[in-house]
C-alpha positions as semicolon CSV with decimal commas, in nm:
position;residue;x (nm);y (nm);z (nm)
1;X;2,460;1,704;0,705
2;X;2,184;1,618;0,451
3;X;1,913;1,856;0,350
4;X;1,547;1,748;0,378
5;X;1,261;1,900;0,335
6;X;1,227;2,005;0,712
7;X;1,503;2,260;0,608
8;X;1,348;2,439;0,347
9;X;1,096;2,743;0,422
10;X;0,816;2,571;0,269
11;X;0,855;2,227;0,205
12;X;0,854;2,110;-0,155
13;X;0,791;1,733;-0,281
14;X;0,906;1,605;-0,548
15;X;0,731;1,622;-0,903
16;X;0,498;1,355;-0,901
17;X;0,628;1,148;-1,200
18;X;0,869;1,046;-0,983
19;X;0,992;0,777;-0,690
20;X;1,193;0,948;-0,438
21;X;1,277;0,693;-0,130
22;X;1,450;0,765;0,203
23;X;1,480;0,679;0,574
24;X;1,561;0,924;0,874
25;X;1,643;0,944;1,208
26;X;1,511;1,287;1,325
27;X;1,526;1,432;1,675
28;X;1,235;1,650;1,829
29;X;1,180;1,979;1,661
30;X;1,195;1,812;1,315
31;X;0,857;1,932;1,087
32;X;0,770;1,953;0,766
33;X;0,415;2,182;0,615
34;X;0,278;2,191;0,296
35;X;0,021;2,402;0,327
36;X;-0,078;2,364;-0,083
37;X;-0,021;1,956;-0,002
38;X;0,155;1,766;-0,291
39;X;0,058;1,611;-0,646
40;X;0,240;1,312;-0,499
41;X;0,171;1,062;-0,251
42;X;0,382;1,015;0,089
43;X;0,425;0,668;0,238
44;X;0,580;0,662;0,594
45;X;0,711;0,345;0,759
46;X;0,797;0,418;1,154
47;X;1,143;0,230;1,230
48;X;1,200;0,400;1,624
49;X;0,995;0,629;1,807
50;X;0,647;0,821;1,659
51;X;0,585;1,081;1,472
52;X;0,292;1,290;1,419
53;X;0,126;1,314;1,060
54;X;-0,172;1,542;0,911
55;X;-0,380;1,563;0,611
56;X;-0,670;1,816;0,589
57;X;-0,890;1,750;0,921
58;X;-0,743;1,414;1,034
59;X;-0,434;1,329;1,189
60;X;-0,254;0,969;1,354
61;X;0,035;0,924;1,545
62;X;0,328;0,649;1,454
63;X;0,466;0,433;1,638
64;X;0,742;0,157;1,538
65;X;0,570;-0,095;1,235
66;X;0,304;0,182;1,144
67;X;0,240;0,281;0,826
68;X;0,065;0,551;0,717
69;X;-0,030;0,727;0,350
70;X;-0,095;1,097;0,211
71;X;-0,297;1,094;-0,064
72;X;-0,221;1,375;-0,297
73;X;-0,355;1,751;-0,294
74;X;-0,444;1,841;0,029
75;X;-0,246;2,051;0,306
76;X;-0,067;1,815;0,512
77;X;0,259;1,795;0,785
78;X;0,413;1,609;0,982
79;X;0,668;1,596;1,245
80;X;0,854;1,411;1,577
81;X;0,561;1,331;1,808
82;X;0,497;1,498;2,108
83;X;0,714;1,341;2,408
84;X;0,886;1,075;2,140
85;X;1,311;1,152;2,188
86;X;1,298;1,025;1,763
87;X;1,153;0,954;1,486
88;X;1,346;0,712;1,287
89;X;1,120;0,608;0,950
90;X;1,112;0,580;0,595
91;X;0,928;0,722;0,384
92;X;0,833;0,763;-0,018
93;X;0,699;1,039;-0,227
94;X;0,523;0,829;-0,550
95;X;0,212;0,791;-0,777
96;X;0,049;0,528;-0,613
97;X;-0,069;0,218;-0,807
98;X;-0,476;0,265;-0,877
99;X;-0,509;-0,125;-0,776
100;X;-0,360;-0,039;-0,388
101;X;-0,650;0,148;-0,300
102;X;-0,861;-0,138;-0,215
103;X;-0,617;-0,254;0,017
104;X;-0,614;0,103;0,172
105;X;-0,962;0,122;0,156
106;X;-1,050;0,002;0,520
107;X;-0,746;0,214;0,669
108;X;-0,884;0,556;0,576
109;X;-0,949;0,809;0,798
110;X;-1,306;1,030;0,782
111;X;-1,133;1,304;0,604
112;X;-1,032;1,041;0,334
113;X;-0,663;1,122;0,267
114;X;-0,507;1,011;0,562
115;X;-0,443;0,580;0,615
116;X;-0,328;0,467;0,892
117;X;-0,232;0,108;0,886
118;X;-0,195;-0,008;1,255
119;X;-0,142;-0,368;1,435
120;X;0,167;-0,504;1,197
121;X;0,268;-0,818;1,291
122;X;0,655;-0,898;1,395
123;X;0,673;-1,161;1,060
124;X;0,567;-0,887;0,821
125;X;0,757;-0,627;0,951
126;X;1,101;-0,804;0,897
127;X;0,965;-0,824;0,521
128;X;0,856;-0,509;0,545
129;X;1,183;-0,347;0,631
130;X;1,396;-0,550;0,423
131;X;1,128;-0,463;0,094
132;X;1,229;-0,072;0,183
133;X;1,601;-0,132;0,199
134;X;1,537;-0,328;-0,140
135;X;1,382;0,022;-0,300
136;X;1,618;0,259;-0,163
137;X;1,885;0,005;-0,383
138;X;1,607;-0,045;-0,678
139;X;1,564;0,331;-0,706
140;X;1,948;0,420;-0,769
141;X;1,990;0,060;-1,056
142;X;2,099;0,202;-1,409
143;X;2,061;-0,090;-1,559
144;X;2,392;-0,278;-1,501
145;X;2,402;-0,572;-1,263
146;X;2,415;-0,623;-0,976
147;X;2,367;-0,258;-0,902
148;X;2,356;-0,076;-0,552
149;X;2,404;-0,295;-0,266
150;X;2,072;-0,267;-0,045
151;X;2,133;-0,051;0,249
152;X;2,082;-0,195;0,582
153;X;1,707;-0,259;0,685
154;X;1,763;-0,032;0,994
155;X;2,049;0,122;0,936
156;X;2,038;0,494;0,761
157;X;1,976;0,541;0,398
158;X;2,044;0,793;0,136
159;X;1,795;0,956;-0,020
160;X;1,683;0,773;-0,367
161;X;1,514;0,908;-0,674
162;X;1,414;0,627;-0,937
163;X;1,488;0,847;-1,270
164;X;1,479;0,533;-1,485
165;X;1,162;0,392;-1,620
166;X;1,279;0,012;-1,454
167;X;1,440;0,156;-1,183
168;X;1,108;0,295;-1,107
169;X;0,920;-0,013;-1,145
170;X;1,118;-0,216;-0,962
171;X;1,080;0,023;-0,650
172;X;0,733;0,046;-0,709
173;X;0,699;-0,285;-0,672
174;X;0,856;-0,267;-0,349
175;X;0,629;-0,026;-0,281
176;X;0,341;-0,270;-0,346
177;X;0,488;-0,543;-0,142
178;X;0,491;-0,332;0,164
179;X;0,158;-0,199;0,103
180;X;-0,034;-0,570;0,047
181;X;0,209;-0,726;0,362
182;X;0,116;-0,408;0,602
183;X;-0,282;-0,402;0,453
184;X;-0,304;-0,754;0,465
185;X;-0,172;-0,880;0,800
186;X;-0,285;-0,568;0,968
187;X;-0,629;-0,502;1,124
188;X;-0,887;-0,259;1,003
189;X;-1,023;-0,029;1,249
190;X;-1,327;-0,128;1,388
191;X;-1,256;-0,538;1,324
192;X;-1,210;-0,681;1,671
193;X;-1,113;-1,013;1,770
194;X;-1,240;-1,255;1,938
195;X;-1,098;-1,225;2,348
196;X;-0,878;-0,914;2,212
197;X;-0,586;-1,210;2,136
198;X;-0,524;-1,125;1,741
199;X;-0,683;-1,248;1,451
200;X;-0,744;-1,625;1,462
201;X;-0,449;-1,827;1,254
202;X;-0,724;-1,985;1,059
203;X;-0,882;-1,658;0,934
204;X;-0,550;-1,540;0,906
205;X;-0,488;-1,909;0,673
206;X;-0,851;-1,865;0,499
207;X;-0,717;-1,474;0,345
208;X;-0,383;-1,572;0,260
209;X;-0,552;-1,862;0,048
210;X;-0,761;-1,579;-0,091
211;X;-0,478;-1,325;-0,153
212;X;-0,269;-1,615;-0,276
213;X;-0,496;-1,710;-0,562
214;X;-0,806;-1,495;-0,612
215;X;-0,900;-1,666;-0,944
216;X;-0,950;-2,001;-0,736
217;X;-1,312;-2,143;-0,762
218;X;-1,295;-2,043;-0,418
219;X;-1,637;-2,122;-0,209
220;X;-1,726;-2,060;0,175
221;X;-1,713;-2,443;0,193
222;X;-1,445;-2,490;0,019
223;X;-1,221;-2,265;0,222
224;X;-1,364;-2,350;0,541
225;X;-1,279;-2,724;0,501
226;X;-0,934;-2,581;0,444
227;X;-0,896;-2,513;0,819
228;X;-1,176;-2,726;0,934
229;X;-1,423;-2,488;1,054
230;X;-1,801;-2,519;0,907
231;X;-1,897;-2,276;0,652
232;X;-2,117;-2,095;0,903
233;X;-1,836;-2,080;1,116
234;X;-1,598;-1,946;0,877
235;X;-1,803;-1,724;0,795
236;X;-1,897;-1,537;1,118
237;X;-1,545;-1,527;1,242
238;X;-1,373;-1,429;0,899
239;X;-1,629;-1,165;0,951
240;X;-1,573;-1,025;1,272
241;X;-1,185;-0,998;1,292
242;X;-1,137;-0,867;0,964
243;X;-1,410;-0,662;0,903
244;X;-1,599;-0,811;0,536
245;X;-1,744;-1,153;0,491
246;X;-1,463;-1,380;0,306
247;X;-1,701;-1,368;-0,041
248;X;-1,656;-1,022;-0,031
249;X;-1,310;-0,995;0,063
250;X;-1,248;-1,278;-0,249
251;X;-1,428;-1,020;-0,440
252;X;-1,194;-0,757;-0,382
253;X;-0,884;-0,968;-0,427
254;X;-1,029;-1,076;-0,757
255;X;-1,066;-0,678;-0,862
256;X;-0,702;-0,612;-0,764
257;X;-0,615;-0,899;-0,976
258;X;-0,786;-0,803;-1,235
259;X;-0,675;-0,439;-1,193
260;X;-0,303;-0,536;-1,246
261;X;-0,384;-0,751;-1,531
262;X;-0,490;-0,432;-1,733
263;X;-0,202;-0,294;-1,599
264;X;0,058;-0,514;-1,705
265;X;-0,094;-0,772;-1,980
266;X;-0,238;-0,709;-2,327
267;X;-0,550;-0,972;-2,294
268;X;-0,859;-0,942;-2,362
269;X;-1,117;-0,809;-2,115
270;X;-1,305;-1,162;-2,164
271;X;-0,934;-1,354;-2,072
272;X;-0,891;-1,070;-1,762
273;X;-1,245;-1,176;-1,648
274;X;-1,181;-1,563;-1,661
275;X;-0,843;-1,546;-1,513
276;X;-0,934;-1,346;-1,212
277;X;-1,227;-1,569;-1,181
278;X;-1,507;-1,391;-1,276
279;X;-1,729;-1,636;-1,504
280;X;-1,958;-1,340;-1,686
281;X;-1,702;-1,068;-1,861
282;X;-2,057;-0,862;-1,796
283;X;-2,084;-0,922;-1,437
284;X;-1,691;-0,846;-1,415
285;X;-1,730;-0,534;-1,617
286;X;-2,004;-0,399;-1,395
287;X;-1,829;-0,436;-1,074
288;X;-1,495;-0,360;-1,177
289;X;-1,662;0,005;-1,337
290;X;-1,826;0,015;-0,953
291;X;-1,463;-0,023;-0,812
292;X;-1,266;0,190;-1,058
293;X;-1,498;0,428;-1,170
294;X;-1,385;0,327;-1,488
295;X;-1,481;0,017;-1,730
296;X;-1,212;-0,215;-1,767
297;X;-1,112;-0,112;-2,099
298;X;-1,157;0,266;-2,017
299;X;-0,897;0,196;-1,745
300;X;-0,621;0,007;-1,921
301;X;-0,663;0,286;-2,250
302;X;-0,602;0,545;-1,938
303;X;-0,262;0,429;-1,827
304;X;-0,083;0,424;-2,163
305;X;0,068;0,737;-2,253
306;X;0,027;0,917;-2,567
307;X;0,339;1,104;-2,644
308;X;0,539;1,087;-2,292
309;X;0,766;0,814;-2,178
310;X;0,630;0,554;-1,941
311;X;0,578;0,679;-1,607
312;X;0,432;0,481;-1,323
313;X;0,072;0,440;-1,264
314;X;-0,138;0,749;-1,194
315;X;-0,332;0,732;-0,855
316;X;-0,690;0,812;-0,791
């Protein structure tokens, strides 16, 4: 029988330099506390059934195609839900990437540690499930092809720990594609649609035009003549089911873009600026510090290391 953390007398995570995946299938009675919380963040995907999760003052229940994130250092638990006969999910202890917390952003609870990400549709959770299986294989790769044979998507799964630097990054990425797919498709508390049917497939178009290429001379006009709706239009529905007018929500996308760029290129802060669309390095400087809390040279200088090995990003 495997041991998880539910068996120990206080739960431990694991040390937060590193990617630890896994998926069970736990019966009620199953709970884990940390009443110091962890340096790490947890990421739970619910397969079957609901569970029950806590951070500080805030808490949300599962159910299958929810996912929900513990930011770091703050008591938390969790545990089979109250009347649920299982809780069958996955789940990842990690240093989350600094550019997913915009797409968290509208999913946090009043407490600010818990998210909640609710209302996943059928299409992305197939990708979502399959992107899981893909990290519990990416986090065991030394190196040598083909490596570990994916496990099935909802089927059980050993438990992982990414040790190598690309094994690491290749589950992290993983880990991003669940995180955009679930933030992306999902709805944000609050954002209603019109006659309670789901968000309108030409809203739903209109974002994934905007997540698709954020550096786009993207206008209100031009995006709305995409899907033949007037700019007005556009706008007030765009607005209402998900939450931010579509300028703002190209602003965002533009920031995460720009955000990974740091991350993973070597150009300039001019070139990063241009090729996420910004025209005025100034103007992207300005609102990327507002974003960040860092400027944008600041924040790339802050995720090399000095004398360690590479280690994935640090969250926030």
């Amino acid at each position: 029988m495997p041991v998880n953390a539910g068996d120990l007398p206080e739960a431990a995570a694991p040390p937060p330099g590193l990617l630890t995946v896994g998926r069970f299938d736990e019966r009620p009675g199953y709970a884990v506390r940390r009443p110091r919380g962890a340096d790490s963040w947890l990421f739970t995907w619910t397969v079957a059934g609901g569970g029950l999760l806590c951070q500080g003052p805030d808490a949300a229940t599962a159910g299958p195609g929810d996912l929900v994130a513990l930011g770091p250092r703050a008591p938390h638990r969790y545990e089979v839900a109250e009347g649920a006969e299982r809780w069958a999910f996955w789940w990842v202890h990690c240093q989350a990437r600094p550019a997913w917390a915009s797409w968290l952003r509208p999913f946090r609870s009043p407490g600010g540690g818990l998210y909640a990400v609710r209302g996943v549709p059928e299409f992305a959770r197939e990708r979502i499930a399959a992107a899981f299986a893909r990290m519990a294989a990416d986090a065991r790769w030394s190196g040598e092809a083909p490596g570990p044979a994916a496990p099935p998507a909802d089927g059980s799964a050993p438990v992982a720990v990414a040790h190598g630097s690309a094994a690491r990054e290749l589950a992290l990425g993983a880990l991003e594609e669940i995180v955009v797919l679930a933030a992306s498709t999902a709805r944000a508390p609050g954002a209603t649609a019109a006659g309670g049917a789901g968000v309108d497939p030409r809203v739903r178009r209109v974002a994934a035009l905007i997540a698709a290429d954020p550096g786009a001379p993207h206008t209100v006009a031009s995006l709305a003549a995409r899907v033949a709706l007037s700019p007005s239009r556009l706008a007030h529905l765009f607005t209402e089911q998900l939450g931010q007018p579509p300028m703002r929500a190209l602003r965002e996308a533009r920031l995460r873009q720009a955000a990974r760029l740091l991350e993973a290129t070597d150009l300039s802060v001019a070139r990063v600026a241009a090729s996420a669309g910004f025209a005025s390095p100034f103007h992207f400087s300005r609102l990327f510090r507002e974003r960040y809390g860092l400027p944008p040279g600041a924040y790339r200088d802050g995720l090399r290391p000095t004398e360690a090995p590479p280690r994935p990003d640090g969250s926030t």
